[in-house]
DSSP file (Angstrom, degrees, kcal/mol; ACC not computed):
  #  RESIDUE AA STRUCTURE BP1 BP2  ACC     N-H-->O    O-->H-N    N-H-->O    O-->H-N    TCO  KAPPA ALPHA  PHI   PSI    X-CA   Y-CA   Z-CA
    1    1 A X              0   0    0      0, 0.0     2,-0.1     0, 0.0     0, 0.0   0.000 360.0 360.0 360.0 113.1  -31.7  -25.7  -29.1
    2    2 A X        -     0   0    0      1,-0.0     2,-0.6     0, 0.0     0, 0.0  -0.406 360.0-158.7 -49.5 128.2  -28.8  -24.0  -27.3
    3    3 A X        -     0   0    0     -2,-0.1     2,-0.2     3,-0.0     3,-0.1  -0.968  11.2-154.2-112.1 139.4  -26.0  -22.7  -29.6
    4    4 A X        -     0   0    0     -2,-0.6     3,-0.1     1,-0.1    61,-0.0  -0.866  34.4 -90.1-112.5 154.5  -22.3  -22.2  -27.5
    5    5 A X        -     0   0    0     -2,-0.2     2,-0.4     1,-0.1    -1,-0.1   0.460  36.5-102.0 -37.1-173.1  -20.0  -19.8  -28.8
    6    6 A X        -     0   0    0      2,-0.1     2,-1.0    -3,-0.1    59,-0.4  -0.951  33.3-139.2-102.3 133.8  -17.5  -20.4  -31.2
    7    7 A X        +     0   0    0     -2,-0.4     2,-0.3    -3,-0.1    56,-0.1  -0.769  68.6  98.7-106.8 115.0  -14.5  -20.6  -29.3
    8    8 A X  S    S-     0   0    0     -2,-1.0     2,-0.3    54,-0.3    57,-0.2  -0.808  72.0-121.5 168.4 134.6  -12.3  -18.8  -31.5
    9    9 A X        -     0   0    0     -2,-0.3    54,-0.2     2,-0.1    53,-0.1  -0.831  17.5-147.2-122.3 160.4  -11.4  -15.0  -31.2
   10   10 A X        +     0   0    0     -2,-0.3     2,-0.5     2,-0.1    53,-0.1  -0.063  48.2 125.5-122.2  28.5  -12.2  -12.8  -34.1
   11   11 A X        -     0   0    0     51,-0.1     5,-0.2     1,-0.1    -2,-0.1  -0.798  60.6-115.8-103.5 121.2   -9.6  -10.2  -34.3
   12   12 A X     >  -     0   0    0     -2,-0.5     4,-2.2     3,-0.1    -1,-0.1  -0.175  29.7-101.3 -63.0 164.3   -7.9   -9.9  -37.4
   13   13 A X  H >> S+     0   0    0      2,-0.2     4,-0.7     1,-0.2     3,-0.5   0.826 124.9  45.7 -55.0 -80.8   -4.1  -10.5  -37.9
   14   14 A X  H >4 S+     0   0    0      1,-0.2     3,-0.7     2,-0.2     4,-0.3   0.813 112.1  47.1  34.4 -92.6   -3.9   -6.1  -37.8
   15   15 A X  H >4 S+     0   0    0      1,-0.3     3,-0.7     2,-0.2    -2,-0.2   0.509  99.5  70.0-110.2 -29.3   -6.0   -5.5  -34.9
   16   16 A X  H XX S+     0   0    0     -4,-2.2     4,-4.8    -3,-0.5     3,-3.8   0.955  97.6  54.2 -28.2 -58.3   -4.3   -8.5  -32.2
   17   17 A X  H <X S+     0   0    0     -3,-0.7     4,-1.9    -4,-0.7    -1,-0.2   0.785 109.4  42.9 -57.1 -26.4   -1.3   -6.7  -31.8
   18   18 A X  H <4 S+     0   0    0     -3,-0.7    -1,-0.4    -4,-0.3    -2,-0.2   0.105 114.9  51.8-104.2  32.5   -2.8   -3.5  -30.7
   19   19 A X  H <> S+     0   0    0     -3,-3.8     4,-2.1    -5,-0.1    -2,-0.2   0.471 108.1  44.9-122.2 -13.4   -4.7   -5.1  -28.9
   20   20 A X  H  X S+     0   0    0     -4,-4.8     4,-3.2     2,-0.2     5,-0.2   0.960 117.1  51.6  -9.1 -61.1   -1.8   -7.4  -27.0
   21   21 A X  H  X S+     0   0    0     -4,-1.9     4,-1.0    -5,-0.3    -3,-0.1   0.928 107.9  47.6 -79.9 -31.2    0.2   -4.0  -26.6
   22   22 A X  H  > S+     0   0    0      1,-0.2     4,-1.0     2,-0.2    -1,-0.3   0.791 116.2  47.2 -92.1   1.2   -3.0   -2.0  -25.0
   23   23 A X  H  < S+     0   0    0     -4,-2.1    -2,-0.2     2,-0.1     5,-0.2   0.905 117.6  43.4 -55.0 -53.4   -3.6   -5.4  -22.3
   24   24 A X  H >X>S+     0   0    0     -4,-3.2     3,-2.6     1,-0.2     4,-2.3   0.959 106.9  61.8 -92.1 -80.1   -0.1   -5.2  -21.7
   25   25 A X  H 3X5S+     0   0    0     -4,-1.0     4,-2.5     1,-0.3    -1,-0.2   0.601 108.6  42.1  35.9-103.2   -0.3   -1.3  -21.4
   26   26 A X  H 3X5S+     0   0    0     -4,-1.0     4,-0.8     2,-0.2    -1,-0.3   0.371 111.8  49.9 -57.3 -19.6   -2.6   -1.4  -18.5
   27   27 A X  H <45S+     0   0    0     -3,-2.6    -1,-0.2     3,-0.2    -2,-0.2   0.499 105.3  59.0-105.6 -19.4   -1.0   -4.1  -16.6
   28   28 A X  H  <5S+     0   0    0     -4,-2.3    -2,-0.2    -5,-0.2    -3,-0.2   0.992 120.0  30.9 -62.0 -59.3    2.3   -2.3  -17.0
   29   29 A X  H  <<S+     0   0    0     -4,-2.5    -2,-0.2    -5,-0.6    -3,-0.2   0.885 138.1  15.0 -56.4 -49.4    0.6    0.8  -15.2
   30   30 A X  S  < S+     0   0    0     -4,-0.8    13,-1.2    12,-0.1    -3,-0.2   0.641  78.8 113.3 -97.1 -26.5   -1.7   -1.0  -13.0
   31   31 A X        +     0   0    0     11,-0.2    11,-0.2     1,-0.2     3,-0.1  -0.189  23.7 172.3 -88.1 157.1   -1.5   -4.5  -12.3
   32   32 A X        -     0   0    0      1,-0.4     2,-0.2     9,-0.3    10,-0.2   0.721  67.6  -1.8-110.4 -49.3   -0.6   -5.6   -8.7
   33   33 A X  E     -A   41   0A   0      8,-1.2     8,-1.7     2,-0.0    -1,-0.4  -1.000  43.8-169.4-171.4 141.9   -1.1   -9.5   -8.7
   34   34 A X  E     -A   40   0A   0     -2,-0.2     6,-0.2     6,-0.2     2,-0.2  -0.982  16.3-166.7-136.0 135.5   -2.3  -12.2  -11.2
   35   35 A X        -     0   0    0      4,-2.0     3,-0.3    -2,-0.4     6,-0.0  -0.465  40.7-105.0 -95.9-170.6   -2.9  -15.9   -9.2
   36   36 A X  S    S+     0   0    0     -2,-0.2     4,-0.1     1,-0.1    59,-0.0   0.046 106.8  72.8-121.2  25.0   -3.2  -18.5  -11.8
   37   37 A X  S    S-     0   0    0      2,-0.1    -1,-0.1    45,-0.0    43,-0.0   0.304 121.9 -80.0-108.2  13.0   -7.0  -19.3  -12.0
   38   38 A X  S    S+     0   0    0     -3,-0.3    43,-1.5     1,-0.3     2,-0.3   0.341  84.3 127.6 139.1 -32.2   -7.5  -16.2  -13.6
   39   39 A X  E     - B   0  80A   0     41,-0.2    -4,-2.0     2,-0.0    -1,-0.3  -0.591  27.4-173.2 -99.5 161.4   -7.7  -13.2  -11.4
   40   40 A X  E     -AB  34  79A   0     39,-3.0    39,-1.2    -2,-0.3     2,-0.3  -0.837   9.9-154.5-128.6 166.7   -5.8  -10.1  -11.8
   41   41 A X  E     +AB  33  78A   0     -8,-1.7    -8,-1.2    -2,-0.3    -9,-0.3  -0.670  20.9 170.8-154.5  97.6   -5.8   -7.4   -9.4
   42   42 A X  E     - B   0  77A   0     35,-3.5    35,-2.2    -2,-0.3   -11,-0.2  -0.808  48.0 -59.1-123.5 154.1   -5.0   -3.3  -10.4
   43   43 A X  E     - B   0  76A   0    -13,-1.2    34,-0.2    -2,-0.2    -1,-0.2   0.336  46.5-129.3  -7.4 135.0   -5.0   -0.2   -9.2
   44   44 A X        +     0   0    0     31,-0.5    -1,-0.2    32,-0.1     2,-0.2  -0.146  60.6 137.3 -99.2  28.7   -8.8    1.0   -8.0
   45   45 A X     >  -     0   0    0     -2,-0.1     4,-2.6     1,-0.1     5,-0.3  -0.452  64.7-118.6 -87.6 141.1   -8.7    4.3  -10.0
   46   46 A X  H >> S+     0   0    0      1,-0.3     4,-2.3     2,-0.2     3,-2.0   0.948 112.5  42.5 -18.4 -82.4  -11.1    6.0  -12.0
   47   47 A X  H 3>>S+     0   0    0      1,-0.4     4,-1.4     2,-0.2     5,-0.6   0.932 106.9  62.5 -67.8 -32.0   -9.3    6.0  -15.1
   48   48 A X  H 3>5S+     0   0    0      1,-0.3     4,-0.7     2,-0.2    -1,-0.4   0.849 103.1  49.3 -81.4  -4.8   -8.1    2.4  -14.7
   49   49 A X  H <X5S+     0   0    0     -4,-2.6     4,-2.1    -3,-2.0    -1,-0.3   0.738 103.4  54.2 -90.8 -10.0  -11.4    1.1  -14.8
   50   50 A X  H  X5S+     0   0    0     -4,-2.3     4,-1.6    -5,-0.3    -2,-0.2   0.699 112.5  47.5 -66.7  -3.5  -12.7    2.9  -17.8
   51   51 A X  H  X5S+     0   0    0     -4,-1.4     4,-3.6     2,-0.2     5,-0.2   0.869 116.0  49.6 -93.7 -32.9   -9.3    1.3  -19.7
   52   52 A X  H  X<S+     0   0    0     -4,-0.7     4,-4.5    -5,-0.6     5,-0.2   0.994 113.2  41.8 -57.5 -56.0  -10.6   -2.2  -17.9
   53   53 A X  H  X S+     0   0    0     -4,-2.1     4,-4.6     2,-0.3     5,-0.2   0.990 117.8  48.8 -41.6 -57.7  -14.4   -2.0  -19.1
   54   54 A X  H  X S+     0   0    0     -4,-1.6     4,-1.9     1,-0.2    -1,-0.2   0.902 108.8  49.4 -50.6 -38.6  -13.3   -0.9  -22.3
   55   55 A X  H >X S+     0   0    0     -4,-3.6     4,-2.2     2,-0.2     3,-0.6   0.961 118.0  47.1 -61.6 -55.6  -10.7   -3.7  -22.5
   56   56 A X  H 3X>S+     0   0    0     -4,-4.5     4,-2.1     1,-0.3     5,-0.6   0.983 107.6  48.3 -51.6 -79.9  -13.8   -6.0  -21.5
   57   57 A X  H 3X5S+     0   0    0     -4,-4.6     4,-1.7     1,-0.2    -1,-0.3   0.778 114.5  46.8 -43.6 -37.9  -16.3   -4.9  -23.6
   58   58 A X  H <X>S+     0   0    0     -4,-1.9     4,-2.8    -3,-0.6     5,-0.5   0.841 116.3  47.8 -64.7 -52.3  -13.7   -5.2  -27.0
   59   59 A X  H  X5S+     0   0    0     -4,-2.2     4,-2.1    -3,-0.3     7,-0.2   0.924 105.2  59.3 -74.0 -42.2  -12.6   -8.7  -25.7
   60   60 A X  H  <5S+     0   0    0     -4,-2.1    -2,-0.2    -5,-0.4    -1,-0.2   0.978 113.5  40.7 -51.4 -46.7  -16.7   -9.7  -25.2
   61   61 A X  H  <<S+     0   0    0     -4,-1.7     3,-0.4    -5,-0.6    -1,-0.2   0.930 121.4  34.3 -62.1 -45.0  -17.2   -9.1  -29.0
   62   62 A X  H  <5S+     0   0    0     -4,-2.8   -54,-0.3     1,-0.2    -2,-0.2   0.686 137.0  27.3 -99.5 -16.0  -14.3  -10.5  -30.7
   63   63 A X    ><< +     0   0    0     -4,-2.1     3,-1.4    -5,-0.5    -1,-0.2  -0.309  66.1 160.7-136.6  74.4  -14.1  -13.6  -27.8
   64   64 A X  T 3   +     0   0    0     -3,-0.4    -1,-0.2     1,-0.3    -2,-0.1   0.877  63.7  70.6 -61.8 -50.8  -17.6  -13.8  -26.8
   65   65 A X  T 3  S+     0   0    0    -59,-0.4    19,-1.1   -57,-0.2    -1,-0.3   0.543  86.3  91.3 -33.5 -18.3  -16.8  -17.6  -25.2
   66   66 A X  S <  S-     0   0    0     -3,-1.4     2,-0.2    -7,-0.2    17,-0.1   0.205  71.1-136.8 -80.3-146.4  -14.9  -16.0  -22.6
   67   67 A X        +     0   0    0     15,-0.3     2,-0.4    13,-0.1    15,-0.2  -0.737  21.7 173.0 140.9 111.3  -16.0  -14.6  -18.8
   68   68 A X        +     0   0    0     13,-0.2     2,-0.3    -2,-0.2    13,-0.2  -0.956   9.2 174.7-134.4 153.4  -15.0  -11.5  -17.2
   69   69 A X  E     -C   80   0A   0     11,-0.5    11,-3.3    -2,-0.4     2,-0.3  -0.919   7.5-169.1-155.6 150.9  -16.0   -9.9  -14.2
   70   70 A X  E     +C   79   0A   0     -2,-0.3     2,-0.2     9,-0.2     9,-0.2  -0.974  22.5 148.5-150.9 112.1  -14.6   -6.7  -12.7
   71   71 A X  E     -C   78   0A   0      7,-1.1     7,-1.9    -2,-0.3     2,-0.2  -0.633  40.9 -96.8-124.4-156.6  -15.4   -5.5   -9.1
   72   72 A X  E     +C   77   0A   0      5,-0.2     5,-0.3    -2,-0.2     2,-0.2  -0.740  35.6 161.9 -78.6 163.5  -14.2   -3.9   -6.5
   73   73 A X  E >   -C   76   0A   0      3,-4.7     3,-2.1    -2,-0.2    -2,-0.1  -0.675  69.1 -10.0-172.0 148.5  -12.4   -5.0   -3.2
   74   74 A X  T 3  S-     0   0    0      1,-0.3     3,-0.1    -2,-0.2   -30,-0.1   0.692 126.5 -53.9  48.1  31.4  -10.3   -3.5   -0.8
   75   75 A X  T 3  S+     0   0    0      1,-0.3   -31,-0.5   -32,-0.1     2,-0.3   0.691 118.1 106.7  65.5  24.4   -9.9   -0.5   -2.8
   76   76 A X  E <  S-BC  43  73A   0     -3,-2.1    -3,-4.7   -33,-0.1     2,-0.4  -0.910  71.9-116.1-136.0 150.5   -8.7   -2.5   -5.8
   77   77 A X  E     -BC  42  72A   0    -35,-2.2   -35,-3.5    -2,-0.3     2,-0.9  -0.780  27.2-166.9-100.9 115.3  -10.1   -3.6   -9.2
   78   78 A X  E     +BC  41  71A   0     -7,-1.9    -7,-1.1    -2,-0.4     2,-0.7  -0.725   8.8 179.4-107.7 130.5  -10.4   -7.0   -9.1
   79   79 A X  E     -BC  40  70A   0    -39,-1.2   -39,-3.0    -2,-0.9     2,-0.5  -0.903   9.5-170.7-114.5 136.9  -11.1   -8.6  -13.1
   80   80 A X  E     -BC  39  69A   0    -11,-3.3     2,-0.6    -2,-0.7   -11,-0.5  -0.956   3.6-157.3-126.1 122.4  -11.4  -12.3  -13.0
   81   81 A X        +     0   0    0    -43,-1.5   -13,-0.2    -2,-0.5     2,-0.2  -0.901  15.3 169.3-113.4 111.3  -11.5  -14.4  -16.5
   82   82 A X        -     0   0    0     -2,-0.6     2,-0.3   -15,-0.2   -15,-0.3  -0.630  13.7-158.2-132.9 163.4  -12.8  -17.7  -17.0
   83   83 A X        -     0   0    0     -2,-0.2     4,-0.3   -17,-0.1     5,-0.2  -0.990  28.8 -97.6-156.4 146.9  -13.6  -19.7  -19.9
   84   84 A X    >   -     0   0    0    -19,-1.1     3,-1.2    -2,-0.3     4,-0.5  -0.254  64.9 -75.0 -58.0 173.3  -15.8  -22.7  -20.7
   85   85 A X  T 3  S+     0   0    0      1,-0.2    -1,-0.1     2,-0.2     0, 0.0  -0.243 124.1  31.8 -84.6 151.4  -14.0  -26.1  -20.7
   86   86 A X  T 3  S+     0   0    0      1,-0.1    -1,-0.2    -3,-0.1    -2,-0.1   0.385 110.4  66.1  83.3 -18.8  -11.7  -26.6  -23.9
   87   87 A X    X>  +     0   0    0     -3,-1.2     3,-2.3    -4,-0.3     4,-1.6   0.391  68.5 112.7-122.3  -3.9  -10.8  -22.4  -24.3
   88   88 A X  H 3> S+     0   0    0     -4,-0.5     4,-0.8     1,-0.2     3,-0.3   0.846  81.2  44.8 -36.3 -45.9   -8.7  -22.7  -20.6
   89   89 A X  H 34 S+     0   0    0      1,-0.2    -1,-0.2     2,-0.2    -2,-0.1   0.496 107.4  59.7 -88.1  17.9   -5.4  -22.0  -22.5
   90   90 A X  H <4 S+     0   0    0     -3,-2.3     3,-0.3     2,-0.1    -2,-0.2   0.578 112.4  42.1 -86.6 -35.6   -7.2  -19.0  -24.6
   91   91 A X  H  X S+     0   0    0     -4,-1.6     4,-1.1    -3,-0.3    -2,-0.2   0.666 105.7  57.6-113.2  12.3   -7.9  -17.3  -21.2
   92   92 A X  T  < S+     0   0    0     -4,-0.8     4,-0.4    -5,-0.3    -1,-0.2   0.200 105.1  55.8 -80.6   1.9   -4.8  -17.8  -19.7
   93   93 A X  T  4 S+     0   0    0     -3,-0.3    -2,-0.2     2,-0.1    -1,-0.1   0.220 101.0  53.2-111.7 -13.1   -3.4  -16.0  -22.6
   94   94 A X  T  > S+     0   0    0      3,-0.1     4,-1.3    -4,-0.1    -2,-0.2   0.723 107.6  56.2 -93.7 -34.6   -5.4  -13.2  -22.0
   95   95 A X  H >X S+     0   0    0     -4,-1.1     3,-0.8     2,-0.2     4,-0.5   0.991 111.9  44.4 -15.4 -98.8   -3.9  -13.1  -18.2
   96   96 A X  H 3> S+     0   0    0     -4,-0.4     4,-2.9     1,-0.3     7,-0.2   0.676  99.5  61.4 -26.1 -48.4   -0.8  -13.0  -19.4
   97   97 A X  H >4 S+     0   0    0      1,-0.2     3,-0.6     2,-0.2     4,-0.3   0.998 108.6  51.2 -73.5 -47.7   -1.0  -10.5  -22.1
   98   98 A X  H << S+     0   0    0     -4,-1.3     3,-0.4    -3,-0.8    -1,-0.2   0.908 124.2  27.9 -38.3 -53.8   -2.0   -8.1  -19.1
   99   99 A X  H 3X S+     0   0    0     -4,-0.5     4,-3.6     1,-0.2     5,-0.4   0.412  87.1 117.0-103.2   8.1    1.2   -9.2  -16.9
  100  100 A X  H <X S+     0   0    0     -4,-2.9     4,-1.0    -3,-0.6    -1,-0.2   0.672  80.8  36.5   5.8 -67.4    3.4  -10.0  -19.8
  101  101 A X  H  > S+     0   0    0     -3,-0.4     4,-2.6    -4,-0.3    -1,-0.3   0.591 113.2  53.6-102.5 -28.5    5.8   -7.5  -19.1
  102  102 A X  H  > S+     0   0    0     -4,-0.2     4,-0.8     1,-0.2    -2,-0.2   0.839 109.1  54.8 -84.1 -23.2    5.8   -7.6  -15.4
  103  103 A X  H >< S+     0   0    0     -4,-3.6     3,-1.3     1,-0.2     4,-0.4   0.940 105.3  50.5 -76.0 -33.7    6.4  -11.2  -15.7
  104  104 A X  H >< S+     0   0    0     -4,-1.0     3,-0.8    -5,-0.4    -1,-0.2   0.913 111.1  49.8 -65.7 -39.1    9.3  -10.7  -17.7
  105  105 A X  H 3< S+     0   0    0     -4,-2.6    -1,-0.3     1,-0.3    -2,-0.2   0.483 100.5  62.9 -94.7  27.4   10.7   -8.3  -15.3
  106  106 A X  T <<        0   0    0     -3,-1.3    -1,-0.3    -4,-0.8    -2,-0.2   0.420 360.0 360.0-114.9  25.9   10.3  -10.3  -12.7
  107  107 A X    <         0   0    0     -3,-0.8    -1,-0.2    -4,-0.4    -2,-0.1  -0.147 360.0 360.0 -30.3 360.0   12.7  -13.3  -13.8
């Protein structure tokens, strides 16, 4: 018998916000381009892909249900987030908190 995640993030009421502000953070510094099935596309640098991994690994615990992948291409780090059927506006909300602020200034 297959058990599927709980779809459901597990980050206390405390620990969202910081971790919102360090999504938003990274895409403030880094991010180039978000399409709207998911992928995001930032700066190819050393240090911005430990920030990425880390961001990945943190999000893989408390929202296991989710999908990431992070490669390269073209000299850019590309992380693409998908999410089983039913959690679509849960990773479209993790999109966002990366370009949050670049979306805002770009209105």
């Amino acid at each position: 018998m297959t058990t599927e995640p709980r779809i459901a993030c597990s980050l206390s009421t405390d620990e969202l916000p910081k971790r919102l502000a360090e999504m938003a953070a990274i895409g403030r510094e880094s991010l180039l381009s978000v399409r709207p099935e998911g992928v995001l596309r930032f700066r190819g640098d050393r240090a911005v892909r430990e920030h990425l991994e880390a961001i990945i690994a943190a999000e893989s615990e408390c929202c296991s249900f989710l999908g990431f992948e992070l490669h390269e291409d073209a000299g850019e780090l590309v992380l693409t987030v998908t999410a089983p059927e039913g959690a679509e506006p849960l990773a479209v909300d993790i999109v966002n908190a990366f370009g949050r602020e670049a979306n805002a200034a770009a209105r």
